[in-house]
ZALOGU-587094 format. One record per atom (N, C-alpha, C): x negated, y, z; residue in one letter; residue number from 1; atom name. Coordinates in pm, whole numbers. Atoms other than C-alpha are relative to their C-alpha. Layout:
// ZALOGU-587094
u v w r k a
X Y Z A NUM CA
...
END
This chain:
// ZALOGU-587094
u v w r k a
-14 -123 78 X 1 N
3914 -5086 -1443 X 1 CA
-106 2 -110 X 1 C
149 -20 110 X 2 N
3742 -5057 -1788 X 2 CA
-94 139 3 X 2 C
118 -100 20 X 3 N
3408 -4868 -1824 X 3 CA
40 134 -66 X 3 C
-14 -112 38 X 4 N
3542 -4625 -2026 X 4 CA
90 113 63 X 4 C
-113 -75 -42 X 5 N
3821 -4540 -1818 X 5 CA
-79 53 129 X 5 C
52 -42 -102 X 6 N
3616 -4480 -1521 X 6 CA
-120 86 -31 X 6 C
97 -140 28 X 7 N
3361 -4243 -1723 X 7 CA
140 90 7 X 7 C
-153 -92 8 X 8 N
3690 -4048 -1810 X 8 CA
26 68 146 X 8 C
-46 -12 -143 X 9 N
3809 -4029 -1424 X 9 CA
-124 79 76 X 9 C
128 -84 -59 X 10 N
3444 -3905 -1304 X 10 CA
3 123 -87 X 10 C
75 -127 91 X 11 N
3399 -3667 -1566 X 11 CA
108 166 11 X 11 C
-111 -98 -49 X 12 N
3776 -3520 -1497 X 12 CA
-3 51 130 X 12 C
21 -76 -143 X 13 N
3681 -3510 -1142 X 13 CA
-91 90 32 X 13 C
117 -106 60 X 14 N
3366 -3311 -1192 X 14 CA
34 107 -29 X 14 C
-87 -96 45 X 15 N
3564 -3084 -1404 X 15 CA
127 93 91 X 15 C
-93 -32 -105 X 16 N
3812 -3034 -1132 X 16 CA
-72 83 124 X 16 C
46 -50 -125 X 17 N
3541 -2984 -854 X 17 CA
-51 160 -67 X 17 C
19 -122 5 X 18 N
3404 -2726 -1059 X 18 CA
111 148 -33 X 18 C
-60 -73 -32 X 19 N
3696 -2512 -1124 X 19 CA
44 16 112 X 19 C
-27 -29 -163 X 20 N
3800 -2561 -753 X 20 CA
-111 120 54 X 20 C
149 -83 -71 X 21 N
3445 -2365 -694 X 21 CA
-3 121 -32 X 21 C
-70 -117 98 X 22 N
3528 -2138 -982 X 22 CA
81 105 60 X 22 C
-125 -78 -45 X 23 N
3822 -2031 -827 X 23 CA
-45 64 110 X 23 C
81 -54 -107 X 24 N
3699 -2004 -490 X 24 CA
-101 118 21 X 24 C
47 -165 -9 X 25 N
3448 -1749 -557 X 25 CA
2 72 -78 X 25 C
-74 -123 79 X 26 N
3613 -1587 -777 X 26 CA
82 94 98 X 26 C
-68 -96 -57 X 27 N
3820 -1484 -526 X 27 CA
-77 26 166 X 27 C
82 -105 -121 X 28 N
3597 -1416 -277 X 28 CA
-72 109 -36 X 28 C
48 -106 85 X 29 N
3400 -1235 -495 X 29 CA
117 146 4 X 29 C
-107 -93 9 X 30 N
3723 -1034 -546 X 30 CA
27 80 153 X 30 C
-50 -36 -129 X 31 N
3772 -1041 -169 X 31 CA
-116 133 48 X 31 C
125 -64 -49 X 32 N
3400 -880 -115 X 32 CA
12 148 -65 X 32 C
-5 -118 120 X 33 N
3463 -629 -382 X 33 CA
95 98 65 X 33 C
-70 -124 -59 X 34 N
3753 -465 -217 X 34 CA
-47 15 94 X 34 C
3 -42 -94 X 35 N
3600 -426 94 X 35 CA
-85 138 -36 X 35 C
112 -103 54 X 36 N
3394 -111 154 X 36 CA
-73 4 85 X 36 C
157 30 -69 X 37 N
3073 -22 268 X 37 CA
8 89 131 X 37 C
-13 -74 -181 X 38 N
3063 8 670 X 38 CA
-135 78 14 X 38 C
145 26 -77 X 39 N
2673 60 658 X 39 CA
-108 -16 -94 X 39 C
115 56 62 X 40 N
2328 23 563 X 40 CA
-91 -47 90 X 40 C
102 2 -68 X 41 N
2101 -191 705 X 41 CA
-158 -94 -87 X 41 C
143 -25 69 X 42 N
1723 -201 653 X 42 CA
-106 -71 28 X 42 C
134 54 -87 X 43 N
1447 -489 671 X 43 CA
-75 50 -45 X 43 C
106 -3 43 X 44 N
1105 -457 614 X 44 CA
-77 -132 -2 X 44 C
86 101 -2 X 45 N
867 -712 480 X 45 CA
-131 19 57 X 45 C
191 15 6 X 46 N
566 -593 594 X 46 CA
1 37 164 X 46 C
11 -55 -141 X 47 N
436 -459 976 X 47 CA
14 171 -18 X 47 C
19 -130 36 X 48 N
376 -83 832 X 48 CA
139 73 26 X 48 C
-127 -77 -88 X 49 N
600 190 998 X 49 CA
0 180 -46 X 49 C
-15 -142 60 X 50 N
585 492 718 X 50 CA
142 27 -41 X 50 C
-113 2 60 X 51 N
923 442 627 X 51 CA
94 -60 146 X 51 C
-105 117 -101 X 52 N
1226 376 926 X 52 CA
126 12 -70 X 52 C
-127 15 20 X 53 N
1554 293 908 X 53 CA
74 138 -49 X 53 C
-99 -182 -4 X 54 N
1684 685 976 X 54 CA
-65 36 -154 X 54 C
46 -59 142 X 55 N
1446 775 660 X 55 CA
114 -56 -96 X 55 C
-95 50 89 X 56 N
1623 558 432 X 56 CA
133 10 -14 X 56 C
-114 -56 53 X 57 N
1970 632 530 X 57 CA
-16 151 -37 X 57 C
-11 -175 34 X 58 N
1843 1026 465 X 58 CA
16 15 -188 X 58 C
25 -34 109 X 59 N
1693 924 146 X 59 CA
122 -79 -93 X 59 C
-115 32 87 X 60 N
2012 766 5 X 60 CA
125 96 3 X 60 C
-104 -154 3 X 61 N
2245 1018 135 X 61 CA
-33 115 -61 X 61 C
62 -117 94 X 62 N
2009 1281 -60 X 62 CA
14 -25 -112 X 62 C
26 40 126 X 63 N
1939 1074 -330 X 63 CA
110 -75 -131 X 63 C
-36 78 56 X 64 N
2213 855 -400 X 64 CA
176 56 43 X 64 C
-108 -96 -24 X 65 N
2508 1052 -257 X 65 CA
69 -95 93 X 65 C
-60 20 -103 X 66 N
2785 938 -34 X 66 CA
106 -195 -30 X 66 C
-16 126 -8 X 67 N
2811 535 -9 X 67 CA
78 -98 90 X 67 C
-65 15 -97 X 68 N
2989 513 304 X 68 CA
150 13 -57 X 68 C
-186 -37 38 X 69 N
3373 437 230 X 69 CA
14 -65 -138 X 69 C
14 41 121 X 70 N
3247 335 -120 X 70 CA
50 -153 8 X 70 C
-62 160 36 X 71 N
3412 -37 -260 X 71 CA
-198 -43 -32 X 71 C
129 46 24 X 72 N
3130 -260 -217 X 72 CA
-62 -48 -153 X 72 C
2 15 169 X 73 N
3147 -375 -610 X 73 CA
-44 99 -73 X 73 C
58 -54 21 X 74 N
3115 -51 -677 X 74 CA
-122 109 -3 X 74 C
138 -82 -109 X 75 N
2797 51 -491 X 75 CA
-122 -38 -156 X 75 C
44 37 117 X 76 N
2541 80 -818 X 76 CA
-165 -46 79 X 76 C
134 37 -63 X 77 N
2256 -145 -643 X 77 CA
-137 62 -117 X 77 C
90 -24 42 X 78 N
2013 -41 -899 X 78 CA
-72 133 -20 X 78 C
56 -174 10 X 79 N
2017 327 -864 X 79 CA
-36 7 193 X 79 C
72 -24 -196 X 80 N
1974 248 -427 X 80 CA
-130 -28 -36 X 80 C
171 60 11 X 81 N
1646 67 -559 X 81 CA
-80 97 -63 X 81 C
46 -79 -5 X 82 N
1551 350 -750 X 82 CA
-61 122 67 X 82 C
-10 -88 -83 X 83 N
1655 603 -527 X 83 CA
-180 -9 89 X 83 C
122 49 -134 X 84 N
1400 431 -235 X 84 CA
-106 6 -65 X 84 C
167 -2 65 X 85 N
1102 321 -494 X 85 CA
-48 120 -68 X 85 C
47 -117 63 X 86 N
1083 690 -602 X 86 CA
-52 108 124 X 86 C
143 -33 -72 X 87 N
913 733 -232 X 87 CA
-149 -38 -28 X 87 C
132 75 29 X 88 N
594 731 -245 X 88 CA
-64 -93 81 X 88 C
38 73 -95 X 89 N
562 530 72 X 89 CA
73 -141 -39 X 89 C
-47 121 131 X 90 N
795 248 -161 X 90 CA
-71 -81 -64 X 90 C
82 117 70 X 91 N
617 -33 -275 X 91 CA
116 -31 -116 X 91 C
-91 58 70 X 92 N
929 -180 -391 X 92 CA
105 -5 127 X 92 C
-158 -20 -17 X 93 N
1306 -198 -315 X 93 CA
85 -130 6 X 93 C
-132 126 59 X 94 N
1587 -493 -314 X 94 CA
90 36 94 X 94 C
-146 -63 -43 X 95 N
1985 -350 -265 X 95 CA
58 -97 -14 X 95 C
-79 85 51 X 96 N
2203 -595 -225 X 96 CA
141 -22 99 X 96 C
-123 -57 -30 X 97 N
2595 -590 -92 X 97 CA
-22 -167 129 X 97 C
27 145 -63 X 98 N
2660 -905 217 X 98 CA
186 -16 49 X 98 C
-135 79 -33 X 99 N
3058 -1038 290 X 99 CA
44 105 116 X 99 C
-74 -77 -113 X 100 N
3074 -825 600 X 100 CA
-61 137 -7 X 100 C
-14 -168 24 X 101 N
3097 -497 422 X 101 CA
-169 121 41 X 101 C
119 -50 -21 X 102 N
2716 -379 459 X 102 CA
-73 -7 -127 X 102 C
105 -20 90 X 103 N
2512 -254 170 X 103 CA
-165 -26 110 X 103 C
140 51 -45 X 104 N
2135 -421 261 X 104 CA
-110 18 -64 X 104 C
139 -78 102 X 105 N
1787 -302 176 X 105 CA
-122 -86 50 X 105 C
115 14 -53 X 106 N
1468 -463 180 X 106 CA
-74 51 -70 X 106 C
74 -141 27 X 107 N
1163 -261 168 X 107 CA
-139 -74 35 X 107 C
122 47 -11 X 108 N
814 -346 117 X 108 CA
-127 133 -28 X 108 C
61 -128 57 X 109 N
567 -14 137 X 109 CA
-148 -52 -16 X 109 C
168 -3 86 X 110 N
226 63 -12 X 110 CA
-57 -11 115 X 110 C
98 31 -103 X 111 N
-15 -69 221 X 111 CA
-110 106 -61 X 111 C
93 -87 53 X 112 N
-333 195 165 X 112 CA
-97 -63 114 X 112 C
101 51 -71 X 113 N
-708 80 203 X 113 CA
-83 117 -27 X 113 C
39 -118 -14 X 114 N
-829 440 214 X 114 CA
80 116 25 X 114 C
-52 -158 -7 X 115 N
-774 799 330 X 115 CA
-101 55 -28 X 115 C
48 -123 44 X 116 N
-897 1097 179 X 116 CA
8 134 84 X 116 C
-67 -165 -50 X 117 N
-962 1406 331 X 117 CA
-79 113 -80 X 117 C
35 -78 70 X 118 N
-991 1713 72 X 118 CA
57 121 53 X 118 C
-25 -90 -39 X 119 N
-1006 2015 218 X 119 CA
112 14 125 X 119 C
-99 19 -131 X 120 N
-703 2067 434 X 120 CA
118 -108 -109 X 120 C
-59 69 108 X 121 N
-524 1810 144 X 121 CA
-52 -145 62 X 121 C
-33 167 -52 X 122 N
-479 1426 308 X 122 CA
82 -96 -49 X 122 C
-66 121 94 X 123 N
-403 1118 81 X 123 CA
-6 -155 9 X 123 C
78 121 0 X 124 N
-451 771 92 X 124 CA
21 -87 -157 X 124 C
-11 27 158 X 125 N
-504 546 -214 X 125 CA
11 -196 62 X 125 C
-22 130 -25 X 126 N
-381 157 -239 X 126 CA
-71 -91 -100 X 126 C
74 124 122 X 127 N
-505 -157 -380 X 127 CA
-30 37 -109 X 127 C
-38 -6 162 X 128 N
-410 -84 -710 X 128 CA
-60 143 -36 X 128 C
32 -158 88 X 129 N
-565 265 -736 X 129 CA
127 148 6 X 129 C
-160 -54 -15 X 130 N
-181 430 -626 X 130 CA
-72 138 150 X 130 C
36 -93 -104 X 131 N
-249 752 -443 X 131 CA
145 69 53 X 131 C
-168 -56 -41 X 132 N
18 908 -207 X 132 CA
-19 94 140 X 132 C
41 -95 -162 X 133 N
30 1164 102 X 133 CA
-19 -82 89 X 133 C
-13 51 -76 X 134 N
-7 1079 394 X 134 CA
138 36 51 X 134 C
-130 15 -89 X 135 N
291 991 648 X 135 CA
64 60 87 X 135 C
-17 -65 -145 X 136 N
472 1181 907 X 136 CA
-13 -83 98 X 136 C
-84 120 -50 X 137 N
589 863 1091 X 137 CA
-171 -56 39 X 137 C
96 133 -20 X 138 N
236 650 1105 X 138 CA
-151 41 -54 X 138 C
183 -75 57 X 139 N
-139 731 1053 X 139 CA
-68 -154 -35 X 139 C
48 160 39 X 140 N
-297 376 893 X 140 CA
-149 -2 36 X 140 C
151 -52 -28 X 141 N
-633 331 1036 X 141 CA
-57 -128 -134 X 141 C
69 47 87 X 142 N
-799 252 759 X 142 CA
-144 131 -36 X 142 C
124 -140 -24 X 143 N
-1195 437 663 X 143 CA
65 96 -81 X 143 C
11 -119 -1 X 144 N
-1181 765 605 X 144 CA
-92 79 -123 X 144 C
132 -94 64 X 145 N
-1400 971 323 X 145 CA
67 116 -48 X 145 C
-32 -164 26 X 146 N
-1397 1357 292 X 146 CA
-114 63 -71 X 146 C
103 -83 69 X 147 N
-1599 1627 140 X 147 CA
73 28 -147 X 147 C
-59 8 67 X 148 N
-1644 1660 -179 X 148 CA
81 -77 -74 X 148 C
-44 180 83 X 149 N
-1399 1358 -325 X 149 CA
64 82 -128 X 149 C
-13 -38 135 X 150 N
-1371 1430 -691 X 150 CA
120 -41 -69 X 150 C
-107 55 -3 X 151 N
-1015 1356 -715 X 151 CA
75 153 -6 X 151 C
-44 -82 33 X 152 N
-828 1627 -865 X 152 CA
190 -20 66 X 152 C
-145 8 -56 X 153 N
-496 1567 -619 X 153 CA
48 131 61 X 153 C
-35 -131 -37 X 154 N
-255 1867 -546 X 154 CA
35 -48 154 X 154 C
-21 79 -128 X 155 N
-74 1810 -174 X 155 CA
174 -83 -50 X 155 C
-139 72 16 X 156 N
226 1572 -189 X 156 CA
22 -80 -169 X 156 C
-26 77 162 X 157 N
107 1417 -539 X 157 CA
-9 -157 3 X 157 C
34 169 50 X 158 N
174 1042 -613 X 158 CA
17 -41 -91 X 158 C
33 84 169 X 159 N
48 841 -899 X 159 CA
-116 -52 -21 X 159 C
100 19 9 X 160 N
-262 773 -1029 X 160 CA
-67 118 -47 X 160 C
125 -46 0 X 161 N
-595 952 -1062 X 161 CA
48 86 -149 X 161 C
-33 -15 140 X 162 N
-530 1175 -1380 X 162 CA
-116 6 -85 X 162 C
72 -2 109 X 163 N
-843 1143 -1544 X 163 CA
-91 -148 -12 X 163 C
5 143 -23 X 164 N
-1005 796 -1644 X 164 CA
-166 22 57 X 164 C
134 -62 -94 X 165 N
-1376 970 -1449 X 165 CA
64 -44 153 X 165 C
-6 -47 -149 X 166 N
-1171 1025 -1157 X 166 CA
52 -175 40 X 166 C
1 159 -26 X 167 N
-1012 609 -1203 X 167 CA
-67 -66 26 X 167 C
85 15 -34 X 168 N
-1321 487 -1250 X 168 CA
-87 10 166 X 168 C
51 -36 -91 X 169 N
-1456 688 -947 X 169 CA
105 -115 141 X 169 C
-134 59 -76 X 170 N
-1161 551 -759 X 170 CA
-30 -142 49 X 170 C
6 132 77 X 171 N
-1173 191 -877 X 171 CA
-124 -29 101 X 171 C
161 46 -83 X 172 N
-1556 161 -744 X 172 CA
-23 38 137 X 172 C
-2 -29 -170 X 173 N
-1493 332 -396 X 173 CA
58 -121 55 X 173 C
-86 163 -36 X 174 N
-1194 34 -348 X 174 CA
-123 -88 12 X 174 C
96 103 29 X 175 N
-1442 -203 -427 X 175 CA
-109 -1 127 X 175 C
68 -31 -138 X 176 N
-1681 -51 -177 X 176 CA
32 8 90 X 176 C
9 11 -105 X 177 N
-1513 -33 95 X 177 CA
102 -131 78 X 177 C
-16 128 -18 X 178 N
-1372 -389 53 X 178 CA
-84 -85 34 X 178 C
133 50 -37 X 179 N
-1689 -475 83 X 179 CA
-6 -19 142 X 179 C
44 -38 -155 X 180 N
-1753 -319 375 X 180 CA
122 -66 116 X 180 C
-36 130 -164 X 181 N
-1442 -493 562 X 181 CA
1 -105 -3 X 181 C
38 160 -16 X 182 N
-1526 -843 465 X 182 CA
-49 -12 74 X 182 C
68 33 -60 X 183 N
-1814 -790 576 X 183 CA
-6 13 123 X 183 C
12 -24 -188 X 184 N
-1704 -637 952 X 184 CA
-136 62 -1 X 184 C
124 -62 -35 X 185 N
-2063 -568 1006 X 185 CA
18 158 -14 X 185 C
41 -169 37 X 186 N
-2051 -202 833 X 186 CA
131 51 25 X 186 C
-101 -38 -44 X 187 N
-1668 -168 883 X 187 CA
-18 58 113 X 187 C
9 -110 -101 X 188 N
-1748 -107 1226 X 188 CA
-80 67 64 X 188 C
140 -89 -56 X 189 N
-2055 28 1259 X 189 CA
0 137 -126 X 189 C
29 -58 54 X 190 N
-2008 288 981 X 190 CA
115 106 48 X 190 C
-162 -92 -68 X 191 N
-1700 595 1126 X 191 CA
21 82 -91 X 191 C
-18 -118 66 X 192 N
-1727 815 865 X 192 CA
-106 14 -160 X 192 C
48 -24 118 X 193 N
-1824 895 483 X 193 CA
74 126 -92 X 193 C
-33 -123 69 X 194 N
-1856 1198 322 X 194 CA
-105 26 -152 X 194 C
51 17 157 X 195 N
-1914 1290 -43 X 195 CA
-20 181 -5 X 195 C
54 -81 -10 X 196 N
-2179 1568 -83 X 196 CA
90 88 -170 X 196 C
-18 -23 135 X 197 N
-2123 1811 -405 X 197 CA
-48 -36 -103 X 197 C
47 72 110 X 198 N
-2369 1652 -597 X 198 CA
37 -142 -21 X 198 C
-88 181 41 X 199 N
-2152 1303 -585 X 199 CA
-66 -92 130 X 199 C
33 77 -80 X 200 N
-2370 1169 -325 X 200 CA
120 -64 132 X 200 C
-63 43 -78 X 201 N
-2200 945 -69 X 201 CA
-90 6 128 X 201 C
62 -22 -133 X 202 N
-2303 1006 306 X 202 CA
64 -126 119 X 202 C
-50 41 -83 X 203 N
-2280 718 529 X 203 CA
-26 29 185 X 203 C
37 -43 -161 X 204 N
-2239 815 923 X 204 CA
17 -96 52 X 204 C
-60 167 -86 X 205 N
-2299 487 1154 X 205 CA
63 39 141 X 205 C
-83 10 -67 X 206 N
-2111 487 1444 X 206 CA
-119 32 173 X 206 C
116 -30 -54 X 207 N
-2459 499 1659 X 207 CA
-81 43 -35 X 207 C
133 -21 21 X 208 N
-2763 630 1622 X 208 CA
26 195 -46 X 208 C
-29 -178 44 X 209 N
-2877 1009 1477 X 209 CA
10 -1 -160 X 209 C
29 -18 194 X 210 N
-2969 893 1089 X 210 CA
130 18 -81 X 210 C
-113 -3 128 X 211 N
-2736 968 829 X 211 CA
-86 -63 -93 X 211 C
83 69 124 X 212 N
-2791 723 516 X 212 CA
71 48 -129 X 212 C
-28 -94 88 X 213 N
-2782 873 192 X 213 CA
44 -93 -127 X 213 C
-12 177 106 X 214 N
-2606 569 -48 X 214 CA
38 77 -105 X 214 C
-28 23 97 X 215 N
-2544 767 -350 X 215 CA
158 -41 -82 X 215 C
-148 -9 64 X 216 N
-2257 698 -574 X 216 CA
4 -158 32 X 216 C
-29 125 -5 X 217 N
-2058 403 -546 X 217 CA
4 -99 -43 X 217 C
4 141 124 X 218 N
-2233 141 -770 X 218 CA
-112 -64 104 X 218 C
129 88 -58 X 219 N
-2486 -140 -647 X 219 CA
56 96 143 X 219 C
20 7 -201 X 220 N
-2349 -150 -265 X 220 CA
-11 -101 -18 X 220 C
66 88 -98 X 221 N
-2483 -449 -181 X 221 CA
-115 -5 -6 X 221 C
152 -46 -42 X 222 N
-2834 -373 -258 X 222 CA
-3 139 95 X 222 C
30 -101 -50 X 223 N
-2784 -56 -89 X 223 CA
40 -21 196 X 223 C
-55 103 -138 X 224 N
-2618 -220 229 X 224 CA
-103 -108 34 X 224 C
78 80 -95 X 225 N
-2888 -466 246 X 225 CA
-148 80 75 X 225 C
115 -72 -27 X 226 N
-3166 -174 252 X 226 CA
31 61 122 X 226 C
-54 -63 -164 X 227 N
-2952 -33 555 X 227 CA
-45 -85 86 X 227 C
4 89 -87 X 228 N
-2949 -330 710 X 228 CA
-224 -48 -17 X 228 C
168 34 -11 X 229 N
-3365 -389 658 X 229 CA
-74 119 88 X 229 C
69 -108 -95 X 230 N
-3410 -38 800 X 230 CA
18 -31 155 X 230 C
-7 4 -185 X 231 N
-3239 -155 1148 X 231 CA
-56 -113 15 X 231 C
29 87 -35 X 232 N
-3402 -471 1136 X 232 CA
-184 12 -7 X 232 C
194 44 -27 X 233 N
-3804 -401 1067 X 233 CA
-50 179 13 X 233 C
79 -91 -40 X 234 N
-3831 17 1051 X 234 CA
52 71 119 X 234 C
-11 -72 -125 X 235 N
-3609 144 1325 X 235 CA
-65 -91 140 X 235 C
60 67 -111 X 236 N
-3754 -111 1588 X 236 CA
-139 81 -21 X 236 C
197 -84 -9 X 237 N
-4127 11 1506 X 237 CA
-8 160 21 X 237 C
17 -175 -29 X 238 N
-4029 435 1498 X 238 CA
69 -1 102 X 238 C
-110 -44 -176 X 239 N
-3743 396 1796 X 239 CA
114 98 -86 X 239 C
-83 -78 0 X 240 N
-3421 535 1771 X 240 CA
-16 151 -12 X 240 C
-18 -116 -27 X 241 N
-3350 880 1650 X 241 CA
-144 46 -43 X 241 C
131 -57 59 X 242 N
-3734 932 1466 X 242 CA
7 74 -146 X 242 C
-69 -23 116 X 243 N
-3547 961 1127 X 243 CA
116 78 15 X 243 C
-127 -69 28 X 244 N
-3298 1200 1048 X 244 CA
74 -48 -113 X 244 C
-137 92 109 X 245 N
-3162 1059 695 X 245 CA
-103 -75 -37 X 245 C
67 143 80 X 246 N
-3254 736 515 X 246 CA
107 -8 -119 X 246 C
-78 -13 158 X 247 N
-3172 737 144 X 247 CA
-83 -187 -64 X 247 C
63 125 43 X 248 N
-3117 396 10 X 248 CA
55 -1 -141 X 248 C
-94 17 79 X 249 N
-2958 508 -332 X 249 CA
-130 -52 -145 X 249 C
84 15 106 X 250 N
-3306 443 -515 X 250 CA
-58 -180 3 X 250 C
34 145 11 X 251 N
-3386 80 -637 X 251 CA
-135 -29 30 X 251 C
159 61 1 X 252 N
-3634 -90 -432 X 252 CA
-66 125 113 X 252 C
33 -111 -78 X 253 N
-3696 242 -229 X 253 CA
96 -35 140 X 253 C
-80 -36 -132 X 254 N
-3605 307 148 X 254 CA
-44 187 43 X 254 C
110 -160 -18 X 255 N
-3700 704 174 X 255 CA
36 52 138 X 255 C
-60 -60 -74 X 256 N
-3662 823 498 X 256 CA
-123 151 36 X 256 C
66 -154 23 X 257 N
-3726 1169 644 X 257 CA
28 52 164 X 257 C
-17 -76 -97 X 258 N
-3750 1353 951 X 258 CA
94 98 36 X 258 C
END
């Protein structure tokens, strides 16, 4: 058989396999399309349990109206993804239709590396600076800081920080108390931080009677190592419980006080 005739013969067969494929899901496609939607079901990518299954069919039946019975073709996946990522417990969204008549959701929520507690007003704030209520469903143990927190949030507000003081402020707490769970050490020896009215930060350790007085949230790791010098050369020499607070927010200073 000449060379040319046997490019010819491959190239027609090629051509052939792919309209055979063409066709094929074309009409499955077609086939998928008339069916309708039995269902929704709901993974999650992550371990976090602010969001279940029952939520999500609530918040599509609220949000997105009545999908059940609907032709799977015409299920508008991009308004389910809205619908969901306009929780605030929503990281992100992906809707997508599957052969045996089930609209499918995966769901990835805001992990949060703080809670807030303002007044009787409870928030937590994520990586990114993303603030959001807290959960009915799941309490995240992550630290804790109350008092005054200079965070102008109403109850049930999510977004960001509205002023670029209060970002800032924000921004450098994250930072701090990333710190603090690298390091483990102060993660779990510290239970509690509260923010005085004059901005000061109050750390409470988990033992002892001192409260340490760290100031705003710039230079923690000089202020973390002055903690750590007080339990290593002045609380051994006074004994437990001789100090009432130790302020390490001054450079080069350890002040403590009765």
């Amino acid at each position: 058989m000449k060379k040319g005739l046997r490019i010819t013969l491959a190239a027609a067969a090629a051509c052939l396999i792919v309209l055979v494929y063409l066709v094929i899901h074309g009409l499955n496609e077609r086939r998928i399309g008339q069916l309708t939607c039995a269902g929704v079901r709901v993974e999650f990518a992550d371990n976090l349990t602010f969001v279940t299954a029952k939520d999500v069919e609530g918040y599509l039946s609220k949000g997105y109206g009545n999908y059940l019975g609907q032709r799977l073709d015409s299920v508008d996946l991009a308004k389910v993804e809205n619908v969901l990522e306009g929780k605030s417990a929503i990281l992100k969204a992906d809707a997508y239709t599957t052969p045996d008549g089930y609209l499918n959701v995966r769901l990835r929520q805001r992990e949060p590396v703080i809670r807030f507690q303002k007044d009787n007003n409870g928030f937590y704030a994520d990586e990114k600076g993303f603030l959001f209520p807290l959960q009915r469903n799941y309490t995240s143990m992550v630290p804790i800081i109350d008092g005054a927190v200079p965070l102008n949030v109403e109850r049930g507000y999510k977004g960001e920080p509205k002023t670029d003081a209060e970002k800032k402020w924000l921004s450098e707490v994250i930072d701090l108390v990333n710190f603090m769970q690298k390091s483990k050490t102060w993660a779990e020896n510290i239970c509690q931080i509260t923010v005085t009215e004059g901005g000061d930060m109050i750390m409470i350790p988990r033992q002892g009677k001192e409260t340490f007085i760290f100031g705003s949230p710039v230079d923690y790791e000089r202020k973390f190592e002055m903690m750590g010098r007080y339990y290593t050369s002045i609380l051994p020499e006074m004994g437990a419980g001789y100090y009432k607070t130790v302020n390490v927010k001054y450079n080069g200073q350890i002040v403590c006080r009765k």
